[in-house]
C-alpha positions as CSV (number, residue, x, y, z in Angstrom):
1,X,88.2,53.9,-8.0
2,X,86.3,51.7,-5.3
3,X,87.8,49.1,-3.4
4,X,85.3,46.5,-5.3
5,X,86.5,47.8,-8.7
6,X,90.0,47.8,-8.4
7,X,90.0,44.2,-6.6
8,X,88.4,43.2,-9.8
9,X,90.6,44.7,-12.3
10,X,93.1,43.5,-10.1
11,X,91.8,40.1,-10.7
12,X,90.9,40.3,-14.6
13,X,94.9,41.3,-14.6
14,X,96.4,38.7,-12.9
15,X,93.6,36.4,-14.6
16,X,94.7,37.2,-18.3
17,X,98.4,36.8,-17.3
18,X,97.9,32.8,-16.1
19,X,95.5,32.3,-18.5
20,X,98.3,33.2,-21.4
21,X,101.1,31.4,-19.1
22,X,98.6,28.1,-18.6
23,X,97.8,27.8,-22.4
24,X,101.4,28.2,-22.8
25,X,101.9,25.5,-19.9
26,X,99.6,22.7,-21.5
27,X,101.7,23.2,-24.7
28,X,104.6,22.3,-22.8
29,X,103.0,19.6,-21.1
30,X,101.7,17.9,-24.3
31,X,104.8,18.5,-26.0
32,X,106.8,16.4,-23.1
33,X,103.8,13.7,-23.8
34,X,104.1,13.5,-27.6
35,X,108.2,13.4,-27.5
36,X,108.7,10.5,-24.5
37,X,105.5,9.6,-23.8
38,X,104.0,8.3,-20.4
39,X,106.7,5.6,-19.3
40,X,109.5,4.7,-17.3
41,X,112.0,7.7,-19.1
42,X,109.0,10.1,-18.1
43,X,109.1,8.8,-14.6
44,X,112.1,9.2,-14.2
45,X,111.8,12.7,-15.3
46,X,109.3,13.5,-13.2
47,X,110.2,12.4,-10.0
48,X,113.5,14.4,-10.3
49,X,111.6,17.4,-11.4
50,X,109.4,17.1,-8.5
51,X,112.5,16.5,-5.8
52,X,114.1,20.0,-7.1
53,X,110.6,21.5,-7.6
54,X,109.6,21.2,-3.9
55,X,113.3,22.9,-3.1
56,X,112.7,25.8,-5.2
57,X,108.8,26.3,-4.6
58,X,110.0,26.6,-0.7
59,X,112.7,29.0,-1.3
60,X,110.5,31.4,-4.1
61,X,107.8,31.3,-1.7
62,X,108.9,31.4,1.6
63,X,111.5,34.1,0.6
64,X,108.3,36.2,-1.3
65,X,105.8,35.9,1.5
66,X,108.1,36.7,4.6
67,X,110.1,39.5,2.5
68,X,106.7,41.9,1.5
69,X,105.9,43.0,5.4
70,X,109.5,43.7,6.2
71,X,110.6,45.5,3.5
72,X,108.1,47.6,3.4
73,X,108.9,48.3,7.4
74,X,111.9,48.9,6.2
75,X,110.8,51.5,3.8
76,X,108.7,53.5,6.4
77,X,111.8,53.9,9.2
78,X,114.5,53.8,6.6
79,X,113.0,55.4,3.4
80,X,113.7,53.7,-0.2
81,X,117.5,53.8,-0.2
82,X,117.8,52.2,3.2
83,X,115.2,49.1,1.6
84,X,117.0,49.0,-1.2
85,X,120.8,48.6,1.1
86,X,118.6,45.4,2.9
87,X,117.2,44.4,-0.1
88,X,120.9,44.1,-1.4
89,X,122.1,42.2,1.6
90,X,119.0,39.9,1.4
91,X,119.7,39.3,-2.5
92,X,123.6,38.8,-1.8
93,X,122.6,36.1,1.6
94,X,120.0,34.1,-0.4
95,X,122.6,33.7,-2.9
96,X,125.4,32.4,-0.4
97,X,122.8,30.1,1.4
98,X,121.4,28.9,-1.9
99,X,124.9,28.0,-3.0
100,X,125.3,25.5,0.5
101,X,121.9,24.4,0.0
102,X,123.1,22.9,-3.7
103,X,126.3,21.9,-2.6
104,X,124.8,19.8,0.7
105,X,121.8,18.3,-1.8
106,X,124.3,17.4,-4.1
107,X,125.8,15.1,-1.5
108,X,122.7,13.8,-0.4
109,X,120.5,13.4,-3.8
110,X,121.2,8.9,-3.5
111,X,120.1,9.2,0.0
112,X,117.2,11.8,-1.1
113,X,115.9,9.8,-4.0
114,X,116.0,6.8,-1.6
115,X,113.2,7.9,0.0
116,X,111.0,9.7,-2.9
117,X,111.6,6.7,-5.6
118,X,112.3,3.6,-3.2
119,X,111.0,1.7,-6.2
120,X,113.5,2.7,-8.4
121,X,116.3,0.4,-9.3
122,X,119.3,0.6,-11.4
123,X,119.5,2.7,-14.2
124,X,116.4,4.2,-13.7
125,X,117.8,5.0,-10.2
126,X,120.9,6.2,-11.3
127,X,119.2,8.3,-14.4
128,X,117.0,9.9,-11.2
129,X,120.1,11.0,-9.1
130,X,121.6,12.3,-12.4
131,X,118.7,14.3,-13.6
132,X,118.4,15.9,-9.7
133,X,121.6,17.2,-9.8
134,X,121.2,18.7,-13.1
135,X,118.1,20.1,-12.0
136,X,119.4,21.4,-8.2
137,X,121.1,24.1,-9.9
138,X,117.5,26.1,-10.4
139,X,117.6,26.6,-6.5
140,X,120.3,29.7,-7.2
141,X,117.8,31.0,-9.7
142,X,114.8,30.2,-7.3
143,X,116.5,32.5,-4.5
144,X,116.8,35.7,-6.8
145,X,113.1,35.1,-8.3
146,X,112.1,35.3,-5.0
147,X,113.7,38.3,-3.5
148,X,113.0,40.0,-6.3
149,X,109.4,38.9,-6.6
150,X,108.9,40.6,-2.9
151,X,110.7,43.7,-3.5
152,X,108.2,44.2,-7.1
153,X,105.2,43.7,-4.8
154,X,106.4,45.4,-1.5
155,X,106.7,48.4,-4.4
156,X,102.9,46.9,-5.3
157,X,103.4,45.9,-8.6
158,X,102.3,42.6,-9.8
159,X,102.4,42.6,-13.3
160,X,105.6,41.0,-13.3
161,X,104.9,38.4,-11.3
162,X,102.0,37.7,-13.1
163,X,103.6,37.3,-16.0
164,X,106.9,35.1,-15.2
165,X,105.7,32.0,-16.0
166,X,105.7,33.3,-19.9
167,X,109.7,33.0,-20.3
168,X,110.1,30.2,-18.1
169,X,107.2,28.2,-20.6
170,X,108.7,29.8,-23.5
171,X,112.1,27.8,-22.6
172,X,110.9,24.5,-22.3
173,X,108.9,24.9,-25.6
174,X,112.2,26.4,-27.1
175,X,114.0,23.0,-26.5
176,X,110.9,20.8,-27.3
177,X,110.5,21.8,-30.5
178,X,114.2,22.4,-31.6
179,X,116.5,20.6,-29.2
180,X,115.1,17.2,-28.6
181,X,116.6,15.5,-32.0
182,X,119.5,16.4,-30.3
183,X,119.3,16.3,-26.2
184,X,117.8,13.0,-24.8
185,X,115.6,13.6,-21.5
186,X,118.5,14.6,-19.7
187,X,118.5,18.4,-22.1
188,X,114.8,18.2,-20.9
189,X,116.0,18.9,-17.2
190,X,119.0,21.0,-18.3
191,X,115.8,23.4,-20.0
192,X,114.1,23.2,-16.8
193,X,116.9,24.7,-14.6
194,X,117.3,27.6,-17.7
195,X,113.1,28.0,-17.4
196,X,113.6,29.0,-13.7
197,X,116.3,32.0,-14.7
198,X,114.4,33.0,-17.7
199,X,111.9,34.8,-15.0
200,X,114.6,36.9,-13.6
201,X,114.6,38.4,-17.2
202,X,111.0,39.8,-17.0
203,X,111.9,40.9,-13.3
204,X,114.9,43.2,-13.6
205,X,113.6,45.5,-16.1
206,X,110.8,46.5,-13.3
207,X,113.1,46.4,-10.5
208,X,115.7,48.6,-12.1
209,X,112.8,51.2,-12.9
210,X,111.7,50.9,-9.1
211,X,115.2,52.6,-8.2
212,X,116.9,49.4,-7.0
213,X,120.9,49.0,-8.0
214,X,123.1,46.1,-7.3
215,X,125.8,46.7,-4.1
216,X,127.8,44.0,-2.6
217,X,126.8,43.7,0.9
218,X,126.5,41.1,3.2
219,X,125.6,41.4,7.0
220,X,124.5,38.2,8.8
221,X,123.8,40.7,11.8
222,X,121.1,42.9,9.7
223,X,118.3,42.9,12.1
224,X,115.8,42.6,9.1
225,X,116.9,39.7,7.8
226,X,117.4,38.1,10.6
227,X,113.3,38.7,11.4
228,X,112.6,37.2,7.5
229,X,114.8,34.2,8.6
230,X,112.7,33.7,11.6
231,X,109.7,33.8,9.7
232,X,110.4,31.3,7.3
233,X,109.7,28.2,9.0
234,X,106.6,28.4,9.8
235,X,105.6,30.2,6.2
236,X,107.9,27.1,4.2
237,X,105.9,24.6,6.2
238,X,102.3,25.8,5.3
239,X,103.1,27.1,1.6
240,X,104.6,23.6,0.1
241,X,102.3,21.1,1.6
242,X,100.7,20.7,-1.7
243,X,104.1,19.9,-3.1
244,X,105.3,17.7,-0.4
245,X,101.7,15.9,-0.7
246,X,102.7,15.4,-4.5
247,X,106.1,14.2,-3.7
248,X,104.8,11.6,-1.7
249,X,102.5,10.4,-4.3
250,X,105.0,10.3,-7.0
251,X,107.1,8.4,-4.7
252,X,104.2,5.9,-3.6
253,X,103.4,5.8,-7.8
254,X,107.0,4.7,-8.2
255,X,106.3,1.0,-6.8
256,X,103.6,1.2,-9.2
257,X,103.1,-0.1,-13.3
258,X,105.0,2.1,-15.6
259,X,103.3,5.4,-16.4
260,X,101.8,5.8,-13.1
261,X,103.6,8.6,-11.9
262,X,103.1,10.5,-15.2
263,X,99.5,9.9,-14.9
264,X,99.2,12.1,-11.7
265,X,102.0,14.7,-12.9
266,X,99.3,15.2,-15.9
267,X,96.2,14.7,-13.9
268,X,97.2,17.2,-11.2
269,X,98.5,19.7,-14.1
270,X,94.7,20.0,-15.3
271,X,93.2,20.0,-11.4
272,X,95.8,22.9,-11.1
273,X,93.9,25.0,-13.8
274,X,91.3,26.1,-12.1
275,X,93.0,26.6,-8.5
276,X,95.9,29.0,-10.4
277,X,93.9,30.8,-12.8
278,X,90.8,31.7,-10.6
279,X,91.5,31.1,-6.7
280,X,95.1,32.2,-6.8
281,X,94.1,35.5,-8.6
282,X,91.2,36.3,-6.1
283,X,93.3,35.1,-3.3
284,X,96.0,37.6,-4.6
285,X,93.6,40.8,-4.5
286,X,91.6,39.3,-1.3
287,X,95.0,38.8,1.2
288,X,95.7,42.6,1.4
289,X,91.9,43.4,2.1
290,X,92.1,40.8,5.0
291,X,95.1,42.5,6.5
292,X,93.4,46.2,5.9
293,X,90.8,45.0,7.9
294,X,92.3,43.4,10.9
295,X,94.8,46.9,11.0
296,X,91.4,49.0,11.2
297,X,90.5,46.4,14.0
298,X,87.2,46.0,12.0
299,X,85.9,42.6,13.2
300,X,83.0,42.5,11.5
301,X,84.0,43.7,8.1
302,X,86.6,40.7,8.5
303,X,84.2,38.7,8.5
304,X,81.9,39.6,6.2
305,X,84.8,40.2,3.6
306,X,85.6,36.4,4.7
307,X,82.0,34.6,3.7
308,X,82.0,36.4,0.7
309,X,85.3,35.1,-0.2
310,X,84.5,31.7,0.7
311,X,81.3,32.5,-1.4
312,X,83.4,33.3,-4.3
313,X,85.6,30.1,-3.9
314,X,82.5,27.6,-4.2
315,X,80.7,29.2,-6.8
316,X,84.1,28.6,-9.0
317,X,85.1,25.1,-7.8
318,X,81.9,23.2,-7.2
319,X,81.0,23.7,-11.0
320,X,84.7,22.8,-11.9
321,X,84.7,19.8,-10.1
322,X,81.4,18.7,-11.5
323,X,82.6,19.6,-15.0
324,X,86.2,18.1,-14.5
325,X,84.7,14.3,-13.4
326,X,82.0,14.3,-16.3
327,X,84.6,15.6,-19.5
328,X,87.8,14.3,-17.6
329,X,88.5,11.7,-20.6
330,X,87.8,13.8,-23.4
331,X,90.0,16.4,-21.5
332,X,92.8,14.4,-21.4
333,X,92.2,12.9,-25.0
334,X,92.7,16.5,-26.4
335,X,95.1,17.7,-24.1
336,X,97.8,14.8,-24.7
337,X,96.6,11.9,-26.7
338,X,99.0,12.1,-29.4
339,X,102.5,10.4,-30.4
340,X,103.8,8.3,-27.8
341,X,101.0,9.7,-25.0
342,X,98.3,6.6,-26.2
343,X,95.1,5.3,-25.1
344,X,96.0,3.5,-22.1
345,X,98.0,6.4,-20.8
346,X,94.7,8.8,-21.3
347,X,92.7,6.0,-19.5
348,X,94.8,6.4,-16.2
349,X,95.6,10.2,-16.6
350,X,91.7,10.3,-16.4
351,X,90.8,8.4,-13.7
352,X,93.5,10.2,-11.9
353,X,91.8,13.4,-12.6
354,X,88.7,12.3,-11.3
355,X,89.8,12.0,-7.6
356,X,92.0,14.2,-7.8
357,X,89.1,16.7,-9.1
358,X,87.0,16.1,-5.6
359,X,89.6,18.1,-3.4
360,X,89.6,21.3,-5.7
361,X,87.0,22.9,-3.2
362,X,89.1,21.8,-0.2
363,X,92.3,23.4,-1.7
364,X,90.7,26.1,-3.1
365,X,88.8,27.2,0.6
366,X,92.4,26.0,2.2
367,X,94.3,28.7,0.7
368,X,91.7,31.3,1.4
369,X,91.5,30.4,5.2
370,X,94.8,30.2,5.2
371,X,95.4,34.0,3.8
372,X,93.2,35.0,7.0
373,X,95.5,33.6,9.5
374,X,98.0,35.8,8.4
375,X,96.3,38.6,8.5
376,X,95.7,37.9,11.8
377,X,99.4,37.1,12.4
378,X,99.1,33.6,13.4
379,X,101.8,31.7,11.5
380,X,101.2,28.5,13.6
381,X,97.8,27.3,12.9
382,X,98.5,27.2,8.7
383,X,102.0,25.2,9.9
384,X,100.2,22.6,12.0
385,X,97.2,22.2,10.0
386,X,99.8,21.8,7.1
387,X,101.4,19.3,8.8
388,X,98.2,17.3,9.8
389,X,97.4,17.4,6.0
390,X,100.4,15.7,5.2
391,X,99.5,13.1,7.9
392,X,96.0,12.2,6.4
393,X,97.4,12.0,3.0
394,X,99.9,9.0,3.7
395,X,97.4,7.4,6.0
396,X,95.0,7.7,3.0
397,X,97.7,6.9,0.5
398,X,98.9,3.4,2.2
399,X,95.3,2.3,2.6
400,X,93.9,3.3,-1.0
401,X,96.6,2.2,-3.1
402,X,96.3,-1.2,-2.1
403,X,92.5,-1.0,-3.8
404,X,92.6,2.0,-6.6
405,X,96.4,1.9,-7.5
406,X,97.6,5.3,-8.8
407,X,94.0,6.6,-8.5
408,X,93.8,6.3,-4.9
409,X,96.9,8.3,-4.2
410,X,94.9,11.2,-6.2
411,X,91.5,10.5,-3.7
412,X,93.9,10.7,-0.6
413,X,95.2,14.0,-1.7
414,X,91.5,15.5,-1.7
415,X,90.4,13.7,1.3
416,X,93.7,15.3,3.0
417,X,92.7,18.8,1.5
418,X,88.9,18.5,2.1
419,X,90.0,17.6,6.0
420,X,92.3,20.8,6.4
421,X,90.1,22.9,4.8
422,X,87.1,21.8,8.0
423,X,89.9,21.9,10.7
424,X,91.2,25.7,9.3
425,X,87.2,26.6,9.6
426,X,87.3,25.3,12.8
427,X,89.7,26.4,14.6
428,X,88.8,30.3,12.5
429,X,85.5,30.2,14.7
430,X,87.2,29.6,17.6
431,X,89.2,32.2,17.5
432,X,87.1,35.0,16.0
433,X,83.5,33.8,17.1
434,X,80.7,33.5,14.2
435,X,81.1,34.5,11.0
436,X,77.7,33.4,9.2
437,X,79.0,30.4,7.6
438,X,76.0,29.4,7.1
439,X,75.4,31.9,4.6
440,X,78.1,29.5,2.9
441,X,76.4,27.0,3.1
442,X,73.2,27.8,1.4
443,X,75.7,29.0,-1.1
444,X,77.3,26.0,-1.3
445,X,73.9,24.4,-2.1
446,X,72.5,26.4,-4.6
447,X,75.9,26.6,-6.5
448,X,75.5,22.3,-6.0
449,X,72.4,22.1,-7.4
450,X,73.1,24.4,-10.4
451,X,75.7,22.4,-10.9
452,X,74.2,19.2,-11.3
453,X,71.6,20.4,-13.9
454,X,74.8,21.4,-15.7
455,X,76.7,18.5,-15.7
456,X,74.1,16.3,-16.6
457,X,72.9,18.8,-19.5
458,X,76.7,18.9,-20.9
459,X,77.2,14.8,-20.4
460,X,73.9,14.4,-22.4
461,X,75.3,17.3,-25.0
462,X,78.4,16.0,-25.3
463,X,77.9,12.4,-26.2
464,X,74.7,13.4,-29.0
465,X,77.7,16.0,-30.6
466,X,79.7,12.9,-30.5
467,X,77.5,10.8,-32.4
468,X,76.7,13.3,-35.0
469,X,80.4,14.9,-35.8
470,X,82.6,11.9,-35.3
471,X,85.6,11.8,-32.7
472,X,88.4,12.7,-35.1
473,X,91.0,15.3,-33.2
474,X,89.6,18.4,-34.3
475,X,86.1,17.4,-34.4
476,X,86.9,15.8,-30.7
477,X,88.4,19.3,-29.7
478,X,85.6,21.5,-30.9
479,X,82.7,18.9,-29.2
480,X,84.9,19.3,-25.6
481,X,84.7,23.3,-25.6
482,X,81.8,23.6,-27.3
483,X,80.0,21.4,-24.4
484,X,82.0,23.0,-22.1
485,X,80.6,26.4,-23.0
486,X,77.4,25.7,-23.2
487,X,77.9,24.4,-19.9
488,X,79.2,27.4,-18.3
489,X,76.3,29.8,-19.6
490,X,73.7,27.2,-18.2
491,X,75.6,27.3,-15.0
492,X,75.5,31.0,-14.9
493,X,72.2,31.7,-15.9
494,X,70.9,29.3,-13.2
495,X,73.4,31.1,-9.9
496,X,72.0,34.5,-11.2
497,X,68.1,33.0,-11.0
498,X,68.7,31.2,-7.6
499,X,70.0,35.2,-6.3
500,X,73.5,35.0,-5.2
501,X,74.5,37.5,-3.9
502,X,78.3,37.8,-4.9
503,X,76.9,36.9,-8.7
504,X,74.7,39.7,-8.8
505,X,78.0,41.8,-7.2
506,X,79.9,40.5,-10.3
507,X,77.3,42.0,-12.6
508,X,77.0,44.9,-11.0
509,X,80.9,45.6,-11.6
510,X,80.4,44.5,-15.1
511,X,78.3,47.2,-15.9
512,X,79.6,50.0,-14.1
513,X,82.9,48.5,-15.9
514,X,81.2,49.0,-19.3
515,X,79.5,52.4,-18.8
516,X,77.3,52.0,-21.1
517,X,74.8,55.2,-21.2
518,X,71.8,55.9,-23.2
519,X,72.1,58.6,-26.1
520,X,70.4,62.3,-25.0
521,X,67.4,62.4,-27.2
């Protein structure tokens, strides 16, 4: 099989997998909204989920990224039983550190929540630091998910990655369905904390079938894990940036009316669609590709595998964001107006999503450029660049929530990622001359321009369906996709008539995919 075709079965793979776990997700989320609503309670909720979510996000990922390349070292000097014997000592020292890391948080979550809810008072403080702790016991879990996650994909399989967000959804709807008559919101963050073990469930089958058995060892001295530890830093800074961006929103939403918080943790839920269904998939299959090149010392190929990437990441986001701003209340209406979510809660969810909808080609480009730094082995640039996004957002944040409230604390998040995403293109070309990104850019335009003509074909469709079917739920729901599909052909009919390349490379696949061959006569 060609490098083109599996990278695309790759993708379809992984693609199928978050679709499922993002259906799954949005269940979840709407179940949260019909059951307590978009209030102070959910607030509350939220920002604790989002203090122990940053924690765990940094140990999953920086424990997956930094493992992959060393244990596969490993496993060329040492051979499969000596990576397994590190692997073991990894497993065992996360563990041990994860426990310390609970145990110091635990001490500190007043002092934490200080910072990320200073406009919490009183019981709604006191609910917060309650609900952390609860929830800082998912940071023992996180540490296993995470060694095992780079052990499955050092051994290059992906499958199960792909497809541990199913028990960790299936969890949460579990308890929102049976439980809440029973738990109050407090059950809600013991469910989350169980949702983060529940993907160690779909892991060990594969690991166990990979040859890997438990020992009990522990060496602080291992050489190997000593190198992952070293590269942590820099990996933990650049991977959570969006989370820490999102923390300080939440905490800047706190001083806000009720609900505001709630409206960005839903708003940011949709923006997330497209960025972890579509880029993270193509980013998956793209990162080793980079790194293939840069190992052949093939400078060109680099690049050229780099603009079509970039290519790839426009054609996908510049429709979505078009799409997102023109349906973003009907979206929201279907997704969670129902029970206690109401009208007013859709109203800011929605506006939320607007701004927050202008940064998906900034994030989306950001995580791509960032991939390519690695590759290259520069750990630094992503960290400082990360660090400068973080900057710009707070800037942002303190001047545009004096004028746009909750909404702009969502345009300083794309303003921050549109920023990073110029500086990481920047400072690319300086370091590896040219690339053609102009070729991008005349990409950029025609996928703009097709656009456009879509958006304004679906707001036009969308509103005459509404006058002739009504705007009860169903008849709501089945006006938003319908629109929306419609939509997409339009916008793919017109990218294949302007002659993008990459579109006519997608077809191409597509075909040879299908096989399809005329009958002998």
């Amino acid at each position: 099989m060609s490098q083109s075709k599996q990278a695309a079965k790759s993708v379809f793979i992984i693609i199928i997998f978050t679709i499922g776990s993002k259906i799954l997700g949005f269940i979840r989320e709407a179940l949260i909204a019909a059951k307590f609503g978009s209030g102070a309670t959910t607030d509350t909720f939220f920002i604790a989920l989002a203090a122990t979510s940053l924690f765990t996000a940094m140990v999953t990922s920086a424990i997956n990224t930094t493992s992959i390349p060393v244990l596969s070292e490993i496993e060329n000097i040492e051979g499969k039983e000596g990576k397994n014997e590190h692997t073991n000592n990894l497993l065992n020292i996360v563990m041990v550190l994860s426990i310390l890391i609970i145990a110091l948080a635990w001490f500190l979550t007043p002092f934490i929540l200080k910072i990320l809810a200073y406009g919490f008072e009183g019981e709604q403080f006191e609910l917060a630091v309650s609900m952390t702790r609860i929830g800082l016991f998912s940071i023992f879990f996180a540490g296993i998910v995470g060694v095992f996650r780079g052990y499955l994909q050092s051994e290059l399989k992906f499958t199960e990655s792909a497809a541990s967000q199913l028990p960790f959804n299936f969890v949460y709807i579990f308890f929102l369905i049976f439980l809440t008559g029973v738990f109050d919101i407090k059950g809600l963050m013991v469910a989350s904390v169980l949702a983060v073990a529940a993907q160690i469930t779909i892991q060990v089958p594969g690991v166990l079938k990979s040859g890997f058995k438990y020992r009990l060892i522990l060496d602080v001295k291992d050489k190997y894990i000593q190198k992952i530890l070293i590269l942590v830093p820099p990996i933990l800074l650049s991977v959570v940036i969006g989370d820490i961006n999102s923390v300080i929103d939440k905490a800047l939403a706190s001083t806000l009316v009720e609900g505001s918080i709630s409206a960005l943790n839903y708003a940011s839920r949709i923006n997330a669609l497209v960025i972890s269904i579509f880029i993270t998939a193509i980013i998956t299959v793209i990162f080793p590709i980079f790194s293939k090149e840069v190992n052949k010392k093939s400078l060109n190929g680099l690049k050229k595998i780099i603009i079509n990437g970039i290519n790839i990441i426009l054609l996908i986001t510049i429709p979505a964001t078009v799409g997102l701003i023109i349906l973003a209340n009907p979206i929201i209406k279907v997704a969670f107006q129902r029970g206690a979510f109401d009208a007013n809660a859709t109203y800011m969810t929605s506006g939320a999503l607007t701004f927050y909808t202008l940064g998906l080609v900034g994030i989306g480009s950001s995580l791509l450029l960032q991939r390519v730094y690695y590759s290259l082995q520069d750990m630094k640039t992503p960290m400082v660049n990360g660090l400068i996004a973080v900057g710009i957002n707070i800037t942002f944040n303190l001047i545009l929530i004096r004028f746009m409230a909750h909404k702009g604390l969502a345009l300083a998040t794309s303003i921050s990622a549109t920023t990073t995403a110029g500086l990481l293109l920047y400072g690319l070309r300086k370091k590896i001359g040219p690339f053609g990104f102009l070729k991008s850019i005349k990409c950029g335009f025609k996928s703009l321009a097709a656009s456009v003509a879509m958006g304004i074909i679906v707001y036009f469709l969308y509103n005459a369906f509404e006058g002739i079917i009504g705007s009860s739920d169903i008849y709501e729901a089945v006006n938003l996709f319908a629109s929306a599909g419609v939509g997409a052909l339009i916008y793919f009919i017109l990218i294949y008539l302007l002659r993008i390349e990459e579109v006519n490379w997608f077809i191409k696949i597509v075909k040879n995919r299908l096989s399809i061959k005329p009958k002998a006569v």
